[in-house]
Biopython code that builds the backbone (N, CA, C, O; Angstrom):
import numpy as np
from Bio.PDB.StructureBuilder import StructureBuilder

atoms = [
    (1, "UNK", "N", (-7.026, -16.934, 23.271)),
    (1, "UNK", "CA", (-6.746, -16.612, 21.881)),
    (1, "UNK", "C", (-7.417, -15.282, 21.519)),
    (1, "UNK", "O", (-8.623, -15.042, 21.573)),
    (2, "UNK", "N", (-6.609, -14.607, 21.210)),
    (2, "UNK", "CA", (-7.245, -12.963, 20.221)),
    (2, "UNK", "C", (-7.718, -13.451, 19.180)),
    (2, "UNK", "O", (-7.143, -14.219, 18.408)),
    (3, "UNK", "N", (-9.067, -12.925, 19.085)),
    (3, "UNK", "CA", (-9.864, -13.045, 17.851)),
    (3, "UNK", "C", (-9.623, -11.441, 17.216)),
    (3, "UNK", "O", (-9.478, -10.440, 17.918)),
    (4, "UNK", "N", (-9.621, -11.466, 16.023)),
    (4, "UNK", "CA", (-9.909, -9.891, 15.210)),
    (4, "UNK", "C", (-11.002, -9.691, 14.117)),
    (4, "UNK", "O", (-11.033, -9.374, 12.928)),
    (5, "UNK", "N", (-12.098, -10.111, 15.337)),
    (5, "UNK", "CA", (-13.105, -9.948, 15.030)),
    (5, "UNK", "C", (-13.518, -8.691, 13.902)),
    (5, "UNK", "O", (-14.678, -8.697, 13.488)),
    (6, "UNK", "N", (-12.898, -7.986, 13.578)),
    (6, "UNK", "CA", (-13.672, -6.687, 12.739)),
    (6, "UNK", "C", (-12.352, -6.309, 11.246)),
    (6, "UNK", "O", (-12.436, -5.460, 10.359)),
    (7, "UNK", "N", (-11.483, -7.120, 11.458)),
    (7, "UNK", "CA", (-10.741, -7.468, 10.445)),
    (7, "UNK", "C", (-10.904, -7.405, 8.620)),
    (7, "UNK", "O", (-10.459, -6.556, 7.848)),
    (8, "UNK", "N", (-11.626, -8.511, 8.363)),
    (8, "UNK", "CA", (-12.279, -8.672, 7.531)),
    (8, "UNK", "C", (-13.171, -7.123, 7.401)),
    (8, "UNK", "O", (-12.673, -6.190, 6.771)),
    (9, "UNK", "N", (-13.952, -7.052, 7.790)),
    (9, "UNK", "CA", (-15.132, -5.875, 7.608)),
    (9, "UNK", "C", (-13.897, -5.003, 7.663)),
    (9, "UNK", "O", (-13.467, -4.834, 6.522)),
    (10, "UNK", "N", (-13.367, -4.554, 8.338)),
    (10, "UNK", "CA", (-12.526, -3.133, 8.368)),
    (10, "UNK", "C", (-11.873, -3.024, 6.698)),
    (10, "UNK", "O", (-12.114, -2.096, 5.925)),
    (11, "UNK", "N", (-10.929, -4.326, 6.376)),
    (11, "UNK", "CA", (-10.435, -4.219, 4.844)),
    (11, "UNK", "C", (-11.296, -3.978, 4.044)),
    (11, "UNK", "O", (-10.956, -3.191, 3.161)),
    (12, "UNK", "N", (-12.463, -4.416, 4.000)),
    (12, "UNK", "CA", (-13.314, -4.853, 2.681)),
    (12, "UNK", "C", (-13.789, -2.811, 2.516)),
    (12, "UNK", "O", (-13.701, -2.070, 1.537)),
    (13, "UNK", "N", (-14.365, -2.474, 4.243)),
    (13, "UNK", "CA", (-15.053, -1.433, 3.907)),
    (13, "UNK", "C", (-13.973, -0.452, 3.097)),
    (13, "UNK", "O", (-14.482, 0.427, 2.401)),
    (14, "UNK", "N", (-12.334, -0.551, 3.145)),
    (14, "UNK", "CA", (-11.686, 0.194, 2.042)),
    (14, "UNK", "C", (-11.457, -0.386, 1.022)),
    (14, "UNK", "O", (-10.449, -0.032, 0.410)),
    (15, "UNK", "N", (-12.175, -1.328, 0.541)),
    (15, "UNK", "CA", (-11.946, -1.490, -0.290)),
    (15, "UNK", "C", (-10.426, -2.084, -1.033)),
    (15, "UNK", "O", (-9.806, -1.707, -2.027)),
    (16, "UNK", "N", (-10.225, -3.004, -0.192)),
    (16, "UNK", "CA", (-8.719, -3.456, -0.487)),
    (16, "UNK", "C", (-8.534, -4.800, 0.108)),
    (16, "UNK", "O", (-8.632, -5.113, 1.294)),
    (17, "UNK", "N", (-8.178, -5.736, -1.181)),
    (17, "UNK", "CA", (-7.850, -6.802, -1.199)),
    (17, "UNK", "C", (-7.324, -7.528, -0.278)),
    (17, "UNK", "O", (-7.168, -6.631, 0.549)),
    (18, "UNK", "N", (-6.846, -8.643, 0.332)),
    (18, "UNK", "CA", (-5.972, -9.837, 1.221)),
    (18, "UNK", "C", (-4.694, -8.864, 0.803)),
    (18, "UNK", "O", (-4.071, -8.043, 1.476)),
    (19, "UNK", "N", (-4.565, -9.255, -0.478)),
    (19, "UNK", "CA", (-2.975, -8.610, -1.285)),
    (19, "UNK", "C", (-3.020, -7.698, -0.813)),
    (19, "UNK", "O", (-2.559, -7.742, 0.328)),
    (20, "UNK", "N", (-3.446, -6.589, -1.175)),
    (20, "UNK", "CA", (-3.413, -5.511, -0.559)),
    (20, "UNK", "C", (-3.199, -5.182, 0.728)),
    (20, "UNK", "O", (-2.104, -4.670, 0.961)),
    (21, "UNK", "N", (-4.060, -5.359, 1.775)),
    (21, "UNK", "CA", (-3.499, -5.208, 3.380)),
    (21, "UNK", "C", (-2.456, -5.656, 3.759)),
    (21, "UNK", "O", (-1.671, -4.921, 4.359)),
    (22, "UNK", "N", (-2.056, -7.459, 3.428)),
    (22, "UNK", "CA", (-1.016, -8.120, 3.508)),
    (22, "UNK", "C", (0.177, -7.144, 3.073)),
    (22, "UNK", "O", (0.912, -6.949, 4.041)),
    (23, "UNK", "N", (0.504, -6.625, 2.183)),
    (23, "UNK", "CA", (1.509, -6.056, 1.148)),
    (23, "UNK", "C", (1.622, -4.854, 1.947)),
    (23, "UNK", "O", (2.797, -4.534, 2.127)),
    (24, "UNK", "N", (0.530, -3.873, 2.632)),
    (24, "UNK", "CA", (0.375, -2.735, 3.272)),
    (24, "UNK", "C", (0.975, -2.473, 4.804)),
    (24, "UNK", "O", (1.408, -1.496, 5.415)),
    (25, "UNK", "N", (0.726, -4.104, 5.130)),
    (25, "UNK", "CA", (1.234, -4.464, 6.767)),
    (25, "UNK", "C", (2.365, -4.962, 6.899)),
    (25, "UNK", "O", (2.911, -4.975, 8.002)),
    (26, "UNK", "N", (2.955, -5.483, 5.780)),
    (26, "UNK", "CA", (4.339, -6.414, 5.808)),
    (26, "UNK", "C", (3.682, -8.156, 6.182)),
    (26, "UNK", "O", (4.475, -9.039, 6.506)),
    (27, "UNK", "N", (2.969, -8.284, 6.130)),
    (27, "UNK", "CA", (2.651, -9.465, 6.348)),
    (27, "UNK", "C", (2.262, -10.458, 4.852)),
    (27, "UNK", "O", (2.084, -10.029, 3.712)),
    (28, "UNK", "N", (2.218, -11.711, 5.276)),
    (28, "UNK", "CA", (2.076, -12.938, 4.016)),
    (28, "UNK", "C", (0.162, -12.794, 3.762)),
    (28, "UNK", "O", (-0.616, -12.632, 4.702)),
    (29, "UNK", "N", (-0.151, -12.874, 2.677)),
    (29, "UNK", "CA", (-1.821, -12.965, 2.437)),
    (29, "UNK", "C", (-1.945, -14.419, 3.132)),
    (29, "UNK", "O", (-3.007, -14.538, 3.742)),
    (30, "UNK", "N", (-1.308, -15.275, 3.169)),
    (30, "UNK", "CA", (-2.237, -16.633, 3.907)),
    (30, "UNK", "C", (-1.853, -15.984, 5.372)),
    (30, "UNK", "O", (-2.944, -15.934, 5.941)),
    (31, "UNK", "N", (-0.897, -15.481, 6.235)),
    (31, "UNK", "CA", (-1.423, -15.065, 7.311)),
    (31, "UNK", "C", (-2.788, -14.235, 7.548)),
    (31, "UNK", "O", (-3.777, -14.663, 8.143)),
    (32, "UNK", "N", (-2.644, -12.995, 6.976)),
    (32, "UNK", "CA", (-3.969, -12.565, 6.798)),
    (32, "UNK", "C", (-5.402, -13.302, 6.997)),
    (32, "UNK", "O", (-6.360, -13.010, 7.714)),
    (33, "UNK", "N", (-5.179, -14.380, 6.079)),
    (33, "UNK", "CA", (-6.180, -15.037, 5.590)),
    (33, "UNK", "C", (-6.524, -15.886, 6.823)),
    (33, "UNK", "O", (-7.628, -16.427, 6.877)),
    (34, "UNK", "N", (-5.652, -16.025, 7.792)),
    (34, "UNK", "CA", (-5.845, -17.136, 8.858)),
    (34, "UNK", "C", (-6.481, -16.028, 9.450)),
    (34, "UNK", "O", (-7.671, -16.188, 9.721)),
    (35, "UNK", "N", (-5.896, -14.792, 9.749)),
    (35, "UNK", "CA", (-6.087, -14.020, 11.004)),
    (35, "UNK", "C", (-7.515, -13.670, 10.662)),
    (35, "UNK", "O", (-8.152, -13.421, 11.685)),
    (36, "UNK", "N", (-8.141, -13.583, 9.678)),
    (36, "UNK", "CA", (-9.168, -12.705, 9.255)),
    (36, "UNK", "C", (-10.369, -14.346, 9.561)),
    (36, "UNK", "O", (-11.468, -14.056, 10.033)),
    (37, "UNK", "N", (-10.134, -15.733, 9.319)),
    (37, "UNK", "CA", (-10.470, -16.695, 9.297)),
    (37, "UNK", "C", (-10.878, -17.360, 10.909)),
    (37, "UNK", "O", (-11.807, -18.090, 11.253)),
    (38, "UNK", "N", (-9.603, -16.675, 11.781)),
    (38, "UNK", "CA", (-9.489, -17.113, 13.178)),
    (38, "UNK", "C", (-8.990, -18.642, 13.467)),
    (38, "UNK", "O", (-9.194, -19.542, 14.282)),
    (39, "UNK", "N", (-8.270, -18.405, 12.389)),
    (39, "UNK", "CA", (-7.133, -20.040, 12.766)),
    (39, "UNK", "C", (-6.126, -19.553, 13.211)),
    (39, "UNK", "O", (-5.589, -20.566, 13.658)),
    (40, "UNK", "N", (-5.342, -18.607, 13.464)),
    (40, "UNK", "CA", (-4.207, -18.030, 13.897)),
    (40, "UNK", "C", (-4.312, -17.093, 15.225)),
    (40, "UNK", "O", (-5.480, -16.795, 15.476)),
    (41, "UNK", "N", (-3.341, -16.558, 16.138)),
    (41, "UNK", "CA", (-3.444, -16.479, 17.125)),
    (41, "UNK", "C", (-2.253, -15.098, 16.735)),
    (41, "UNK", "O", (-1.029, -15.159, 16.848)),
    (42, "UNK", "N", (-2.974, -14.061, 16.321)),
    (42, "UNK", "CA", (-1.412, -12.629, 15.879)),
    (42, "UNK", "C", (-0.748, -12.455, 17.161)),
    (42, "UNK", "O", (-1.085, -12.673, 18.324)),
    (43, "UNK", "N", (0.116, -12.074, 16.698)),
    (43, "UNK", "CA", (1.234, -11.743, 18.275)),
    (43, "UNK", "C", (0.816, -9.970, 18.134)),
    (43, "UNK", "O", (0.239, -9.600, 17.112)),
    (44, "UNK", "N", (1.068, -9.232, 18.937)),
    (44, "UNK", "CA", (1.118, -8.139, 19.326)),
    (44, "UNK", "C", (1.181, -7.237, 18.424)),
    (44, "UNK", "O", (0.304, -6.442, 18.087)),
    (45, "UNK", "N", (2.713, -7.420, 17.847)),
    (45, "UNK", "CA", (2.910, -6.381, 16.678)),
    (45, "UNK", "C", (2.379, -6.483, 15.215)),
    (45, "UNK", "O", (2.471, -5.597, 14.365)),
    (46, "UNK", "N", (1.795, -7.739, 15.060)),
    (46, "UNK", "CA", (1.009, -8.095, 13.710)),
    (46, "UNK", "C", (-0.166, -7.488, 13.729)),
    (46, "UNK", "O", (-0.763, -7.317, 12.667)),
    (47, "UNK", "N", (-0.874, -6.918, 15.322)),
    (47, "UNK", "CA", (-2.335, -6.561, 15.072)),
    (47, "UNK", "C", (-2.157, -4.745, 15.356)),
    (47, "UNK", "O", (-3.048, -3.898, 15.287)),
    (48, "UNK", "N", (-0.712, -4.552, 15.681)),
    (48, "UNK", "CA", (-0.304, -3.147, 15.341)),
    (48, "UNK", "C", (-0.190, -2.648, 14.191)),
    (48, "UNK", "O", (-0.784, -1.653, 13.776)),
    (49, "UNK", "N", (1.165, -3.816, 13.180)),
    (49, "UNK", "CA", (0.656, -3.431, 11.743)),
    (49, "UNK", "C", (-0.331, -3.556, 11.110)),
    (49, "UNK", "O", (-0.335, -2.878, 10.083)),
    (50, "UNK", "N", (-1.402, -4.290, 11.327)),
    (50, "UNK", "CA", (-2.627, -4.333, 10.662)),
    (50, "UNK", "C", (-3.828, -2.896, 10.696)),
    (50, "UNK", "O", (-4.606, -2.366, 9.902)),
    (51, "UNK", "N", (-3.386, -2.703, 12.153)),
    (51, "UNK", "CA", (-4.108, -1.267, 12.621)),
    (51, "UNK", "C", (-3.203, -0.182, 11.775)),
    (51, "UNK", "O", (-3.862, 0.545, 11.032)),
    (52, "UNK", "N", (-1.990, -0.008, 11.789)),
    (52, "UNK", "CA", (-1.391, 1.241, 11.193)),
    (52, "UNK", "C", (-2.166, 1.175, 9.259)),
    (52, "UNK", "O", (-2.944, 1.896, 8.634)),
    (53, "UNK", "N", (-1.530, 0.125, 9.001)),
    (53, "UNK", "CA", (-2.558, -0.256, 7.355)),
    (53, "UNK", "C", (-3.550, -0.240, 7.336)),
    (53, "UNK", "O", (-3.961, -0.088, 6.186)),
    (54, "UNK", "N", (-4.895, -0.385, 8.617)),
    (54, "UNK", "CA", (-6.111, 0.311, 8.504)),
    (54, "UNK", "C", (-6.375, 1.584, 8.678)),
    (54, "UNK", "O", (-7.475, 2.019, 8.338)),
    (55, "UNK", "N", (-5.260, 2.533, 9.326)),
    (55, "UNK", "CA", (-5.875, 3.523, 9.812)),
    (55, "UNK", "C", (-6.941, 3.634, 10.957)),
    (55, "UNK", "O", (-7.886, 4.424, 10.956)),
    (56, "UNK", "N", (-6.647, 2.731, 11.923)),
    (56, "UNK", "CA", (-7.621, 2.548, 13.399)),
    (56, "UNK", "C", (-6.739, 1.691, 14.174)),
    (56, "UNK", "O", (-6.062, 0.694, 13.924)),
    (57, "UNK", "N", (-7.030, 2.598, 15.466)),
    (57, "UNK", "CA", (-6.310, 1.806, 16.621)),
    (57, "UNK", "C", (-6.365, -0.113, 16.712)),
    (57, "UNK", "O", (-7.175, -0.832, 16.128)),
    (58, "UNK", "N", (-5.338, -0.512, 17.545)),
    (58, "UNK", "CA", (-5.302, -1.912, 17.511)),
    (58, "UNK", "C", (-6.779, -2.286, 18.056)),
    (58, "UNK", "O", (-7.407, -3.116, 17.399)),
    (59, "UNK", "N", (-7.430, -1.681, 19.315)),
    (59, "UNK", "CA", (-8.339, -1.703, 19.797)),
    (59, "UNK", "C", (-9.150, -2.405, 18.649)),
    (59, "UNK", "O", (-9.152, -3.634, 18.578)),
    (60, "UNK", "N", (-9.783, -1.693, 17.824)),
    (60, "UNK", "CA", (-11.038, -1.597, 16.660)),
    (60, "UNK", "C", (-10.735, -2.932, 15.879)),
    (60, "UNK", "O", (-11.655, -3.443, 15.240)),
    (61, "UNK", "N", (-9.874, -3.340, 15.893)),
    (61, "UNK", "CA", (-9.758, -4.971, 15.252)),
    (61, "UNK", "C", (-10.775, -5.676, 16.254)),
    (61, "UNK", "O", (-11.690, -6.443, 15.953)),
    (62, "UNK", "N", (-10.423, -5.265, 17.426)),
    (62, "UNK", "CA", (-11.080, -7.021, 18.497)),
    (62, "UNK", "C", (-12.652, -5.941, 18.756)),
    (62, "UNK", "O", (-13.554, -6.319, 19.503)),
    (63, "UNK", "N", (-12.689, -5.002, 18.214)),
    (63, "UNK", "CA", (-14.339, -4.964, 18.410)),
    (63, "UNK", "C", (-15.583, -6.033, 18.146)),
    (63, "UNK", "O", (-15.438, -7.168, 17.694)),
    (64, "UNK", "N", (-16.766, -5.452, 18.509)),
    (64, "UNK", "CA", (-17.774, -6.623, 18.247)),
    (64, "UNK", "C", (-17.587, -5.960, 16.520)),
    (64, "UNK", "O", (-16.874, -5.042, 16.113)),
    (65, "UNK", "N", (-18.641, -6.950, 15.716)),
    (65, "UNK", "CA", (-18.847, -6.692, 14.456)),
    (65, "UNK", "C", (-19.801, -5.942, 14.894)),
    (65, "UNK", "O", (-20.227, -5.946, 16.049)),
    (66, "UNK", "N", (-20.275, -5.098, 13.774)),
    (66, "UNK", "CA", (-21.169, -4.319, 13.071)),
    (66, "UNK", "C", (-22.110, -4.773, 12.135)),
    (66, "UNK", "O", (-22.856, -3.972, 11.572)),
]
sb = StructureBuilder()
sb.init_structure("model")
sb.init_model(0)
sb.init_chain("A")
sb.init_seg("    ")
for serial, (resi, resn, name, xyz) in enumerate(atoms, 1):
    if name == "N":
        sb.init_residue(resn, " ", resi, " ")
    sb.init_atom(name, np.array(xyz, "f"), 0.0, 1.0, " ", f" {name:<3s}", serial, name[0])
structure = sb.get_structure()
């Protein structure tokens, strides 16, 4: 299972809501909310759009935290 470990921290540090990223990535806020939670398991291109709406490679999601 892919964890996205740096998820959470990556949104918050811009300052932008569940709604917000969700709405930014094309994705649902309760997905989000799983992925950021680690009940969900993203497929490939969900942790691409999440990276393009952060502005950081897919890589930097599955980093360690900070």
């Amino acid at each position: 299972m892919v964890k996205l470990t740096r998820l959470r921290q990556l949104r918050e540090r811009r300052a932008l809501t569940q709604e917000e990223l969700a709405a930014k990535a094309g994705i649902t806020r309760t997905a989000l909310s799983r992925l950021e939670s680690g009940g969900a398991d993203p497929r490939p291109s969900t942790v691409r759009k999440l990276a393009g709406a952060l502005g950081v490679e897919p890589d930097a999601l599955m980093a360690a935290v900070e």
